[in-house]
C-alpha positions in Angstrom: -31.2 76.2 -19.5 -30.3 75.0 -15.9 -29.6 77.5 -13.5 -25.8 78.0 -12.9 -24.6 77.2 -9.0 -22.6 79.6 -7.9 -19.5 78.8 -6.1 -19.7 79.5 -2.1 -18.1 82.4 -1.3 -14.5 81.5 1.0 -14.6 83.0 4.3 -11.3 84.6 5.1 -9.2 83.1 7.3 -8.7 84.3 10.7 -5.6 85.1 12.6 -6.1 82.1 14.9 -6.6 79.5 12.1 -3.5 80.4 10.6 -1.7 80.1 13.8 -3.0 76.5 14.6 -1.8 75.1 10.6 1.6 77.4 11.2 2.3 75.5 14.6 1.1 72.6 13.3 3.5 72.6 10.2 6.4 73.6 12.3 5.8 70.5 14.4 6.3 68.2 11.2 9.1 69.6 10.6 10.5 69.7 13.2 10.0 66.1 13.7 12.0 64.9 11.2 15.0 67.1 12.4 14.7 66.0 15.6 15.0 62.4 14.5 18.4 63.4 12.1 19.6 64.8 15.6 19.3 61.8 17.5 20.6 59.7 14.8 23.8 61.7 14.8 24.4 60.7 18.1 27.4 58.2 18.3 25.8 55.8 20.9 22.2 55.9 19.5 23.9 55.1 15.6 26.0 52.5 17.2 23.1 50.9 19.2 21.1 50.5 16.1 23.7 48.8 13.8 24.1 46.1 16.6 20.4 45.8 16.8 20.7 45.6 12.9 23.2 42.8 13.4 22.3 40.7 16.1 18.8 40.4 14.1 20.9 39.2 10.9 22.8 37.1 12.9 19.6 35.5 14.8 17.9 35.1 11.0 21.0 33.0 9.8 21.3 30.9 13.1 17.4 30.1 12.9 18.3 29.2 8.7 21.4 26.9 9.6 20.1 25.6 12.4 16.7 24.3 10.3 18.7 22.1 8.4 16.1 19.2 7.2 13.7 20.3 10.2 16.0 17.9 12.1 13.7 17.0 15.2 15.9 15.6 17.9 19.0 15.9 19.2 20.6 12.4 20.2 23.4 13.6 21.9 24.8 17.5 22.1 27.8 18.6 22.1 27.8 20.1 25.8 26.6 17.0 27.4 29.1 14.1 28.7 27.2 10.8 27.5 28.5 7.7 29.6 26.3 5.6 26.9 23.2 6.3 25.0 21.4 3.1 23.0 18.4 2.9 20.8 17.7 -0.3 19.6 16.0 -0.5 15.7 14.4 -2.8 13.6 16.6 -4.7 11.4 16.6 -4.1 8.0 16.9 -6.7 5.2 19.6 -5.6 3.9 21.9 -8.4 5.6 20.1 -11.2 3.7 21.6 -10.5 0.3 25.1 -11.2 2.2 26.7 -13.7 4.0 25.9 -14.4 7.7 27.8 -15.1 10.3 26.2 -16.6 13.5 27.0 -14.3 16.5 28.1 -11.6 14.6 26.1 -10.5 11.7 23.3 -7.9 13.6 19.8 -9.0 14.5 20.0 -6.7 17.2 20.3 -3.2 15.3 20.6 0.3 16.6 22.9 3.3 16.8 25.0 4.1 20.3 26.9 7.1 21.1 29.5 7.5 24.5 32.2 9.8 25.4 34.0 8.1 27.6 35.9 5.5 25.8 38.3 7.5 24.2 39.7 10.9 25.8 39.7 14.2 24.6 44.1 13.7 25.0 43.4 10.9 23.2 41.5 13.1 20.3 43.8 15.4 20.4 46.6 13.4 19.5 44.7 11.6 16.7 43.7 14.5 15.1 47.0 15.8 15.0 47.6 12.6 12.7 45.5 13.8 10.5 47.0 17.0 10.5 50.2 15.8 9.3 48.9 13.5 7.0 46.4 15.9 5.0 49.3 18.0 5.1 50.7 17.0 2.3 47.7 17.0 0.4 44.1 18.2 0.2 41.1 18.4 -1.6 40.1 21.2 -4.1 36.5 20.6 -2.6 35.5 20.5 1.0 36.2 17.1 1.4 40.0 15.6 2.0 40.7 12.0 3.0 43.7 10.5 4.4 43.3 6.7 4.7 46.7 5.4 6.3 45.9 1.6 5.7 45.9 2.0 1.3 47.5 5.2 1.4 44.8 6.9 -0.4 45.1 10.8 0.5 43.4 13.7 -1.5 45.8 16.0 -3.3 43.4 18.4 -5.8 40.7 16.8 -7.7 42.4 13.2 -7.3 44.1 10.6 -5.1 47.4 9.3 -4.3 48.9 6.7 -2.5 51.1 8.8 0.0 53.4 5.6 0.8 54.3 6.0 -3.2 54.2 9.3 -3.8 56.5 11.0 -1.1 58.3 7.6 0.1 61.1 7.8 2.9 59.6 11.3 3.7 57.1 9.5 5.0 59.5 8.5 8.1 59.7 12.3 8.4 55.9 12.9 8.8 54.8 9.9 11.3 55.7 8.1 14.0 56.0 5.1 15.5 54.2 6.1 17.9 51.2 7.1 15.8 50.5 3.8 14.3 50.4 2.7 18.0 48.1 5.5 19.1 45.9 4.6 16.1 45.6 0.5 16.3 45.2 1.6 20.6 42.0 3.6 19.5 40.7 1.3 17.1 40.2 -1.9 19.6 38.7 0.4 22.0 35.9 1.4 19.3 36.0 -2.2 18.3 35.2 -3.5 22.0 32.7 -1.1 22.8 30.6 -2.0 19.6 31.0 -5.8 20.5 29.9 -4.5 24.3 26.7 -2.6 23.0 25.4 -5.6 20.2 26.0 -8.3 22.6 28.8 -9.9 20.2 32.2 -11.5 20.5 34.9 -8.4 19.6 36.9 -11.5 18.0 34.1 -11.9 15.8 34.5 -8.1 14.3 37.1 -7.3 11.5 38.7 -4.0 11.0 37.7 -3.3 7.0 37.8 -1.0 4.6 37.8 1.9 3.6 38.6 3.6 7.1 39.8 6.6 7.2 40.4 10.3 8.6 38.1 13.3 7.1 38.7 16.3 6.9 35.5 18.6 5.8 35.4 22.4 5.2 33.1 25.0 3.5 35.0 25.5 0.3 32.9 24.7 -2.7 32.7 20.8 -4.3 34.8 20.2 -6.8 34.2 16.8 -8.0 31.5 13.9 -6.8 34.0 13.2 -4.3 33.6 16.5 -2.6 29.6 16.2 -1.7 29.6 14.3 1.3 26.2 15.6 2.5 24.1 13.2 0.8 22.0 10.4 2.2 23.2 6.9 1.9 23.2 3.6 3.4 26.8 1.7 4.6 25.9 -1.4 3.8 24.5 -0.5 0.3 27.5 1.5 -0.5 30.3 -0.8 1.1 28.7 -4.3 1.0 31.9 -5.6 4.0 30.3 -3.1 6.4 28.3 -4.5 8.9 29.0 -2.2 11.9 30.2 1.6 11.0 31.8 4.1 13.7 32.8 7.6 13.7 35.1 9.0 16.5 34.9 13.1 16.0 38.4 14.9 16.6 36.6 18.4 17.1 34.0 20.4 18.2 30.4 21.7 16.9 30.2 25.3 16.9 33.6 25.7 18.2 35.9 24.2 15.6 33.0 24.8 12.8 29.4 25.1 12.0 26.9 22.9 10.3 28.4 19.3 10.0 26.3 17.4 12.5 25.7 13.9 11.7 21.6 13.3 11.1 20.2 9.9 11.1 17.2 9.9 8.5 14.0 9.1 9.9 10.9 9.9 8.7 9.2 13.1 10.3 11.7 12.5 13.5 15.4 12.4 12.2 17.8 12.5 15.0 21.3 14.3 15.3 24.6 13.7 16.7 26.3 16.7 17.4 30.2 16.1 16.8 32.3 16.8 20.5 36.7 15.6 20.2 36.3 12.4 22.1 32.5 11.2 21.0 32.0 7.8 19.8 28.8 7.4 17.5 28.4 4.2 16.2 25.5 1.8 14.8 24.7 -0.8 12.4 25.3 -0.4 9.0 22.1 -1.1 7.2 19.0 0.8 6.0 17.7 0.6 9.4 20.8 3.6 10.1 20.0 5.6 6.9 22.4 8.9 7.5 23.8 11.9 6.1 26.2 15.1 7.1 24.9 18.4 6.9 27.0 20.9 5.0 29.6 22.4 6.8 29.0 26.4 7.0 32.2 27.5 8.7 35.0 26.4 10.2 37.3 22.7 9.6 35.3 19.3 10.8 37.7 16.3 11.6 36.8 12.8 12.5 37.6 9.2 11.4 35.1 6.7 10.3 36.3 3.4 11.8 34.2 0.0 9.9 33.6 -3.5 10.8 32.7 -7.4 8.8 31.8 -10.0 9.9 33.4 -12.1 6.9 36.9 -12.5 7.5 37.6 -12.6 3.9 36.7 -8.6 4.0 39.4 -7.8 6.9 42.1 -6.2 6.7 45.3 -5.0 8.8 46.1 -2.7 11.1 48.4 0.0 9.4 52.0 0.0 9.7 54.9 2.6 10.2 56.5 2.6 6.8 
């Protein structure tokens, strides 16, 4: 049989040893109390929810401001720009169509300027737009008000607002609006001539142009998902040359809703300022989408251009 160990005997404690774990124990507890004290503090409570928030606010600016790993800012919204240009390949997307020498684009590209129509001059656009969508509205985050067919969102559909409210009409708009509105259009319609080296006589207003007016509420219908990319020419085969003159501002009127021009590993981003003229060329070479409005109402009104005559139309008139 093996020998049995014997347990070693335990040497009683002495008065000192039980001091040090007594001290020592009072210390952790009294470290946790300590920490309940300072916590009750107003100031120090109040301190650390607003450290709280301003790093949940800083995570959400960093996730809305990631949007496709957009890598370059064409033109902000702070900055004044006189005129910006960058010239791109053509696409081929103008061989399948008609051309028309002098005026059909070999000479692509996208331009921006804020200086050819005013921020008064914005103002009192938008507040067209205002009136109009007014009497209507989309169930999604998309409304549209297009004064030369009438079209104007009311719920899931479209009406024709000269139809549908009539001589109220005269009560909404003025004469004085259409002015404002054909006034604005030549001025867009010049400067695109100006930047592609064309005649302006050679450019014809088409369709659809129209105000938008873009929020965060949830899509309703196909109509309401205006984020995705496309191509102008593709989708509207009269377009030629598309513009969009923005009638408020990014990060002050709303968030999100900058306009991104696809590219691949470099897209570049207008960012919307009341005033700003962005305009380009409407084929593939100009690939584009809007980024999803977050907060906040985004107004502007997409102003297009042919080349074939056949695909012009008027300027509206006061009913």
């Amino acid at each position: 049989m093996a020998p049995q160990r014997r347990a070693a005997t335990k040497a009683p404690e002495g008065n000192g040893a039980a001091e040090r774990r007594n001290r020592s124990s009072t210390k952790k507890d009294r470290a946790p109390r300590e920490v309940q004290r300072l916590w009750q503090r107003p100031w120090l409570r109040t301190a650390g929810l607003v450290a709280g928030l301003v790093l949940t606010a800083l995570l959400l600016w960093s996730s809305l401001g990631a949007d496709d790993g957009v890598a370059e800012v064409l033109a902000r919204r702070g900055e004044v720009v006189a005129g910006r240009f960058i010239e791109v390949p053509c696409s081929e997307d103008y061989d399948s169509h008609r051309r028309f020498e002098g005026c059909t684009p070999r000479k692509c590209g996208r331009g921006v300027t804020d200086v050819v129509i005013t921020r008064e001059e914005a103002e009192r656009i938008r507040s067209i737009a205002e009136k109009g969508l007014s009497l209507g509205g989309s169930d999604g985050g998309a409304s549209i008000l297009d004064l030369h067919s009438g079209a104007l969102s009311v719920g899931k559909h479209f009406v024709n607002l000269y139809r549908y409210f009539g001589d109220k009409i005269q009560n909404i708009f003025s004469e004085e609006d259409f002015r404002l509105y054909r006034e604005v259009r030549q001025k867009v319609q010049l400067t695109i001539a100006e930047a592609f080296g064309i005649s302006a006589s050679s450019l014809h207003l088409t369709k659809p142009t129209f105000f938008s007016r873009i929020n965060s509420t949830e899509a309703r219908t196909a109509h309401d998902e205006y984020w995705h990319a496309h191509v102008d020419k593709v989708t509207y085969g009269s377009f030629d040359y598309t513009s969009l003159l923005y009638l408020s501002n990014y990060l002050e009127d709303f968030g999100g809703g900058r306009f991104v021009f696809m590219e691949e590993g470099a897209n570049k981003t207008v960012e919307p300022r009341a005033g700003r003229v962005s305009f380009f060329t409407s084929g593939s070479e100009n690939l584009h989408r809007v980024e999803k409005v977050h907060w906040g109402t985004r107004y502007a009104i997409t102003i297009a251009f042919s080349c074939n005559p056949d695909h012009g139309i008027e300027d509206p008139a006061f009913p």
